[in-house]
Structures are given as C-alpha cells and as structure tokens.
N, C-alpha and C positions, 0 to 999 in steps of 0.2 A: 155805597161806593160812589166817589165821584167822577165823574165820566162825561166827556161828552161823543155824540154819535153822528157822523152827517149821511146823507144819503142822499138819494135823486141822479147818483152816476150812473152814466150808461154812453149807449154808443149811439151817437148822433151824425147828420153828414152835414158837412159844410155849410157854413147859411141857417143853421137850423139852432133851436132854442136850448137850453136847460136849464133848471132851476137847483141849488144846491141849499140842503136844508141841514142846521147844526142842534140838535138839541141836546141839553144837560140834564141833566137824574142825578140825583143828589145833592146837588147845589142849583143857588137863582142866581142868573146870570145878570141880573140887573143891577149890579155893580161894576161887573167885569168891560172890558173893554173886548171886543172880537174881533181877529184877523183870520182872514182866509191865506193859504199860501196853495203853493201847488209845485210840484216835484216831477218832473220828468226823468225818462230813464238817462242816466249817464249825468246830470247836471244837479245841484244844489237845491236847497229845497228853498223858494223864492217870494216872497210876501206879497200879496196882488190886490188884498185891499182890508178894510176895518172900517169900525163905527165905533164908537166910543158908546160908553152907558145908557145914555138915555136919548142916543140917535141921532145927536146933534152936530156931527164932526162925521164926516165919510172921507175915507180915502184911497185914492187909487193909483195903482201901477202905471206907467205910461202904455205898458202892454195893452191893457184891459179899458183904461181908461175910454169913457162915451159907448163900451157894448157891455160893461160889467157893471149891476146896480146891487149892492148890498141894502140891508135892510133888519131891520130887529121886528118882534113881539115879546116883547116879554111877560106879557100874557100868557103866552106859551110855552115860553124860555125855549125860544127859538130865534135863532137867526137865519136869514138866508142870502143868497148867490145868484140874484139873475142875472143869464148868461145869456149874450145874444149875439148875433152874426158870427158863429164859433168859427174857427178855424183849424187845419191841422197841426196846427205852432198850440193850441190848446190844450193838446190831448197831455194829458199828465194826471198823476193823482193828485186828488185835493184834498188840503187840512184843512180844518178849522182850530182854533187855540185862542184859550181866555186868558185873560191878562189882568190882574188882580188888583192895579192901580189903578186901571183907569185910561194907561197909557198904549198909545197904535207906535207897536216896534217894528220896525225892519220891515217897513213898505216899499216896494220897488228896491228892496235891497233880500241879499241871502240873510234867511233867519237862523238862531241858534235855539234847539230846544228852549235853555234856559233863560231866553226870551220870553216867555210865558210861563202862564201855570200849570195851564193842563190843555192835553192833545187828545183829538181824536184818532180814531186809527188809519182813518182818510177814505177816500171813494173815489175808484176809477174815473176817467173821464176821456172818453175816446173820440175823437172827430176822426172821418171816412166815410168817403162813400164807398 
C-alpha cells in the first residue's frame, strides 16, 4: 500500500522547537517532489513549503519563511519540517504530499488535493503555553 506517514506533532509553547517527519512505505520518494501544507480550524488547507527530488530547490511560505527549514534523506525516504521560533498562528494540522513530477504546487498559496499524488493523514501541531 502506498502511503505516506508524518509524525513528531505535539504541543509546544511559544518560542519553542519542532521537527516534523514524512515517511513513505511502499514507494521511494526520490522522485517525488515534497510539500508540506498545514490546515487550521475554519480556514483552507495552505502550502508552507517543498523540496523538489534530490534537494536542490526549497521553498517557502512567507509565513514560515527564515524559522521553517525543510529537508530530505532519501536514504530513508524521509522528509522533514524544522520548526523553529513557533508561534500561536502555527498551531494547525500538518500535511505532507508527494508530487510525482517533480513539480512544488501551491506554495504560499491554498492547495487542491489533486495537486499532488498522494497525502498523508497529517499530525497536529499545537503552540500554547
């Protein structure tokens, strides 16, 4: 089955770190291009950053931009999300989604499922003290 999985949400407070981890089972991502997005309650589900295939193209949100550092292994078929100086404007669920050309859709824009190939099921992510 192919799937991918993120994890490392949790509740954080203010100022404080997180790392957000994407990995795939059943397929190698090292083709795929990976965006992260994140959904908060009541609002759109929002694209905050990507890396294309072999790491060489990052991009970001203006949101996120200089505290959000994305990152591959595909060693491990893993992506991930460091998260740093969070804030309450953070707290949303987070996607990850691969992208089968190659291509970083809908950055700093609302994404449509069918922007990508395949979705995780996403991981809270709380700011509060």
């Amino acid at each position: 089955q192919l799937q991918l999985v993120e994890s490392g949400g949790g509740l954080v407070q203010p100022g404080g770190p997180l790392r957000l981890s994407c990995a795939a089972s059943g397929f190698t991502l090292d083709y795929y291009a990976i965006g992260w997005f994140r959904q908060a309650p009541g609002k759109e589900r929002w694209g905050i950053s990507c890396i294309t295939s072999s790491g060489g193209r990052t991009y970001y949100s203006d949101s996120v931009q200089g505290r959000f550092t994305i990152s591959r292994d595909n060693a491990k078929n893993t992506v991930y999300l460091q998260m740093n100086d969070l804030t309450p404007e953070d707290t949303a669920v987070y996607y990850c989604a691969a992208e089968s050309t190659n291509v970083c859709r809908a950055i700093d824009a609302t994404v449509r499922n069918d922007e990508y190939d395949y979705w995780g099921q996403g991981t809270q992510v709380t700011v509060s003290s």
